[in-house]
C-alpha positions as CSV (number, residue, x, y, z in Angstrom):
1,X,89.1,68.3,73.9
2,X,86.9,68.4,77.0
3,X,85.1,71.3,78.3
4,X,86.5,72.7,81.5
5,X,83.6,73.3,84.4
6,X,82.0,76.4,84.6
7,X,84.5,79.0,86.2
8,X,84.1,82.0,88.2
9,X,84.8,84.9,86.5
10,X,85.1,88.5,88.6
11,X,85.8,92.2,87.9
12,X,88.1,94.0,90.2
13,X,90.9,96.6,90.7
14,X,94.6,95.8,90.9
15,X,95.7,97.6,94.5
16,X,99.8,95.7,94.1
17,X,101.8,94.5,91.7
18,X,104.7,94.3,93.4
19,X,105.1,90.7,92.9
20,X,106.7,89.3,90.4
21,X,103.7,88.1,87.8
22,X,101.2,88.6,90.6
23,X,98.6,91.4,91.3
24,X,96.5,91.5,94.0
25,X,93.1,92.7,92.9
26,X,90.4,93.9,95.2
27,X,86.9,92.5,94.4
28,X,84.1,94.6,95.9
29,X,80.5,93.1,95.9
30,X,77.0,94.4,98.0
31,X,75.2,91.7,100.0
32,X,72.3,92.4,101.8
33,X,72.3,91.7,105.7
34,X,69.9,89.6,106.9
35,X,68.6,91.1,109.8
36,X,68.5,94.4,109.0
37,X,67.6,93.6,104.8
38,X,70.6,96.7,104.2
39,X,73.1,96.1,101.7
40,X,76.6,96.2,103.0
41,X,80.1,96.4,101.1
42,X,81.8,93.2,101.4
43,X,85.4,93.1,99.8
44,X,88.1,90.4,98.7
45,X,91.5,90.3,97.8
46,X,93.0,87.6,95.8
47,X,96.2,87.1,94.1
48,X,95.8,86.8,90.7
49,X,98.5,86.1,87.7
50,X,99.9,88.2,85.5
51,X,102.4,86.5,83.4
52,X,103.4,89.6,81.5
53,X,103.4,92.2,84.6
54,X,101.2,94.2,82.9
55,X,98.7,95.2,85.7
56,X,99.5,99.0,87.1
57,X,98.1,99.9,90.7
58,X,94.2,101.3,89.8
59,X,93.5,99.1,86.5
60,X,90.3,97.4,86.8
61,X,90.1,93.6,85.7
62,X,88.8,91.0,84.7
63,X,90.0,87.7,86.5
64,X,89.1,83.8,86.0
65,X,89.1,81.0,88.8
66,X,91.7,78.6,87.6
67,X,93.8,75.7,89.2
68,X,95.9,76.3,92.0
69,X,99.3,77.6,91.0
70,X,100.9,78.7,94.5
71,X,99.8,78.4,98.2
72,X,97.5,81.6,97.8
73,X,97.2,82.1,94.1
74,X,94.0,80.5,92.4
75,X,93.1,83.4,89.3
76,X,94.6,84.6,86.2
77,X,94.2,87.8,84.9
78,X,92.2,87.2,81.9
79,X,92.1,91.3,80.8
80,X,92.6,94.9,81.8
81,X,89.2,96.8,81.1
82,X,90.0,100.6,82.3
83,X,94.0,101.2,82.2
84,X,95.4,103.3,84.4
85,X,98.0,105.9,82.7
């Protein structure tokens, strides 16, 4: 069996799951301007899959780059770390 490419992996938190095994998950990362050297808040949203609908709004997890399975959807929900109750 071959060895798949290295794949990003990223921590954020589901803000929908209103699709139908999809949550959108908010990625939140600090990069540091280059002009002024000050880090700033930039932050991402990708759809990510969920075959199990699982996800509730304010989880935070852990999601993998994998191959493209819809026109916007490119991650798969790989686990929940802090579940929401």
């Amino acid at each position: 069996m071959t060895e798949r490419g290295l794949r990003r992996r990223l921590v954020g938190t589901v803000v929908s799951n209103k699709m139908n095994k999809t949550a959108l998950v908010l990625v939140e990362r600090l990069t540091k301007h280059r002009t002024y050297n000050k880090y700033v808040k930039r932050r991402v949203k990708y759809m990510a899959h969920d075959p199990q609908n699982l996800c509730q709004i304010g989880d935070k997890v852990r999601i993998i780059e994998s191959r493209p399975l819809s026109k916007r959807k490119r991650w798969h929900v790989i686990e929940r770390i802090n579940i929401v109750v």
